[in-house]
C-alpha positions as CSV (number, residue, x, y, z in Angstrom):
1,X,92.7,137.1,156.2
2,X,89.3,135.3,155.2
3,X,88.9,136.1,151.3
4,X,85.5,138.1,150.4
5,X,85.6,137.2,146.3
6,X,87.1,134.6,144.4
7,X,89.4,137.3,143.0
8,X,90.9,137.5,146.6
9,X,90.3,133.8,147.0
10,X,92.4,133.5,143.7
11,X,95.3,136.4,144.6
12,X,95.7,134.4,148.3
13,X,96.4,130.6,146.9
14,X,97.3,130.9,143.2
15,X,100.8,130.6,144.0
16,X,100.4,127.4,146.4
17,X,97.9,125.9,144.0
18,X,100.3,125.9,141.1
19,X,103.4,124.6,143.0
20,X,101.1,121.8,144.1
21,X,100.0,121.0,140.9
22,X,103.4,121.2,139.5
23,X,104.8,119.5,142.1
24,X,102.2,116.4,140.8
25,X,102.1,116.5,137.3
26,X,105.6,118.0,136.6
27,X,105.2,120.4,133.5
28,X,104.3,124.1,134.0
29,X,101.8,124.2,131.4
30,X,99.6,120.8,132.3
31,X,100.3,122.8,135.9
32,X,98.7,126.1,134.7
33,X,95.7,124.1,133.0
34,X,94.8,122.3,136.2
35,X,95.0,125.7,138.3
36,X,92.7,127.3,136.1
37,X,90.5,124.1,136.6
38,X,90.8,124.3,139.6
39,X,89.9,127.9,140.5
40,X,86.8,127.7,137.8
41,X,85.3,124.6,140.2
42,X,85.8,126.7,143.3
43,X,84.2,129.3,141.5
44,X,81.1,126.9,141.0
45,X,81.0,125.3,144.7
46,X,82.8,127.8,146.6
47,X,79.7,128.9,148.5
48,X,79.3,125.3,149.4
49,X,82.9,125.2,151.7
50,X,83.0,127.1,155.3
51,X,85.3,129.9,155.2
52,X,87.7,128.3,157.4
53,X,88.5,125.2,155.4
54,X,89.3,126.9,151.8
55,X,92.9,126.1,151.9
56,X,92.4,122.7,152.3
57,X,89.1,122.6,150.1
58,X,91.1,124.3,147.5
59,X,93.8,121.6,147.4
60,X,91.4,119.0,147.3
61,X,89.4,120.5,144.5
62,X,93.1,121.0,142.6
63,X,93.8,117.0,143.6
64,X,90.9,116.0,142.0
65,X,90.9,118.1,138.9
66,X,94.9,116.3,139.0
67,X,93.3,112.7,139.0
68,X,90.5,113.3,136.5
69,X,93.2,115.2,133.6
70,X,95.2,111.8,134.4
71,X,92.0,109.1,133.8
72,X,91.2,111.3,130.6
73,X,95.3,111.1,129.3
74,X,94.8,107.4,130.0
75,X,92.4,107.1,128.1
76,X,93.3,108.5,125.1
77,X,97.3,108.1,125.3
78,X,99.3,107.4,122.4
79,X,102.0,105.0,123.5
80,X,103.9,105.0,119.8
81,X,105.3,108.6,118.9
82,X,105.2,107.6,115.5
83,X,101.1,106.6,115.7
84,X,100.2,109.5,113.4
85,X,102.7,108.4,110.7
86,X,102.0,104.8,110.9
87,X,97.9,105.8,109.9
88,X,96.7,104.3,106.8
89,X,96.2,106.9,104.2
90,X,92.4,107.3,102.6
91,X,91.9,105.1,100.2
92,X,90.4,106.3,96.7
93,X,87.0,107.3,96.2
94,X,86.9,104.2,94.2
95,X,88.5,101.7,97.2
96,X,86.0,104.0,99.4
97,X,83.1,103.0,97.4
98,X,83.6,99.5,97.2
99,X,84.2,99.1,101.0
100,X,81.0,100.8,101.7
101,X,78.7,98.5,99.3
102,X,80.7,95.5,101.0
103,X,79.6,96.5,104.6
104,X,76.1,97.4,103.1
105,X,75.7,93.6,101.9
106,X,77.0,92.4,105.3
107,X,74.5,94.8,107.3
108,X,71.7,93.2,104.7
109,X,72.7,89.7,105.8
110,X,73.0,90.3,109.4
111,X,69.5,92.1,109.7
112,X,67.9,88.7,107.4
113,X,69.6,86.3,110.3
114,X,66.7,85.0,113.1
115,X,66.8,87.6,116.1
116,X,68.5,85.6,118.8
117,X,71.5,85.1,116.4
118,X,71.8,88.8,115.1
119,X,71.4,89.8,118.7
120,X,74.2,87.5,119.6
121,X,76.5,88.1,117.2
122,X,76.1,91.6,117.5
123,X,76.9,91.7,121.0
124,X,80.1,90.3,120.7
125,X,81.7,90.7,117.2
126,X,80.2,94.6,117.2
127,X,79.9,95.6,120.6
128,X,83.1,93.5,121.9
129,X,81.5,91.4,124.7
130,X,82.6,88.3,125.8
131,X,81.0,85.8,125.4
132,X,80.0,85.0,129.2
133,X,79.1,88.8,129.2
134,X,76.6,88.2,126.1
135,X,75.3,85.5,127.4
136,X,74.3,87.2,130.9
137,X,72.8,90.4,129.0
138,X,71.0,87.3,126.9
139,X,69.6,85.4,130.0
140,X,71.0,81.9,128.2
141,X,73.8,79.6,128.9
142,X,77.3,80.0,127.9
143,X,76.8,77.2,125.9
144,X,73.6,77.8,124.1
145,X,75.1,81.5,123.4
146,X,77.9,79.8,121.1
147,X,75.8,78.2,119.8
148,X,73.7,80.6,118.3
149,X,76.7,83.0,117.3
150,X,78.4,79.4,116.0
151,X,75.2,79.6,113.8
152,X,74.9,83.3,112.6
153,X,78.2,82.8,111.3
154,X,77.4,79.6,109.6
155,X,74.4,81.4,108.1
156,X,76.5,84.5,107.0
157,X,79.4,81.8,105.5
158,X,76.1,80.4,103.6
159,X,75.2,83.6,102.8
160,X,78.3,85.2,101.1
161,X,79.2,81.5,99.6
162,X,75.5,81.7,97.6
163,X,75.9,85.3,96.9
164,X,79.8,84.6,95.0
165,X,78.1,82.3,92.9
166,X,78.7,79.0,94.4
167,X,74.8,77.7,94.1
């Protein structure tokens, strides 16, 4: 029987879509999720799948909407069951306020530094590249990128030393 709607589409393999998707992720509401996931992206590309092949296009649509709820839990999974507790509570307005002068005077520093060494030192202590990996976007040595972070720093030392009253 060759289905004529998605509503027939969905009545004919709902049953065999969830029991494949449970059978993978192994909870019956995750399982539920992914169906529904899975019948709303037939619902967007079904015209694009011959009529003889929607079993196995269907499973393969349900796979993948498997795969990509796994890559989005790894990236965001918890691995402590106590994270939540273990938080820092919000400081006081007080605490809050001195913090945010503090990273103001930073920012002022690091915009007064030459280019090359803000550029450098923003890449990796702000944007978390290596070193080799700064160095590439740079077009510069390995060498000659240490050295200009080696000298930000050394500038910003100078900086907050002058700036603490130690003229």
């Amino acid at each position: 029987m060759e289905p004529n709607s998605l509503d027939e589409l969905y009545q004919i393999y709902v049953q065999d879509i969830y029991i494949y998707l449970r059978s993978l992720c192994h909870d019956h509401h995750l399982a539920e999720d992914l169906m529904q996931e899975t019948f709303y992206r037939a619902y967007l590309y079904l015209e694009n799948c011959p009529e003889d092949k929607i079993k196995p296009w269907l499973f393969r649509v349900a796979y993948n909407a498997f795969v990509d709820d796994m890559r989005k839990a790894k990236r965001s999974i918890i691995t402590d069951a106590d994270y939540f507790n273990k938080l820092v509570h919000p400081d006081t307005t007080e605490g809050t306020l001195l913090r945010q002068e503090r990273l103001e005077e930073v920012a002022l520093s690091v915009d007064q530094l030459p280019e090359r060494q803000r550029h450098a030192l923003l890449l990796h202590e702000v944007h978390g590249m290596s070193y080799f990996e700064a160095s590439e976007i740079m077009a510069i040595g390995l060498s000659q990128y240490k050295i200009l972070v080696f000298r930000a720093r050394q500038t910003l030392r100078e900086v907050e030393w002058r700036r603490n009253g130690n003229e």
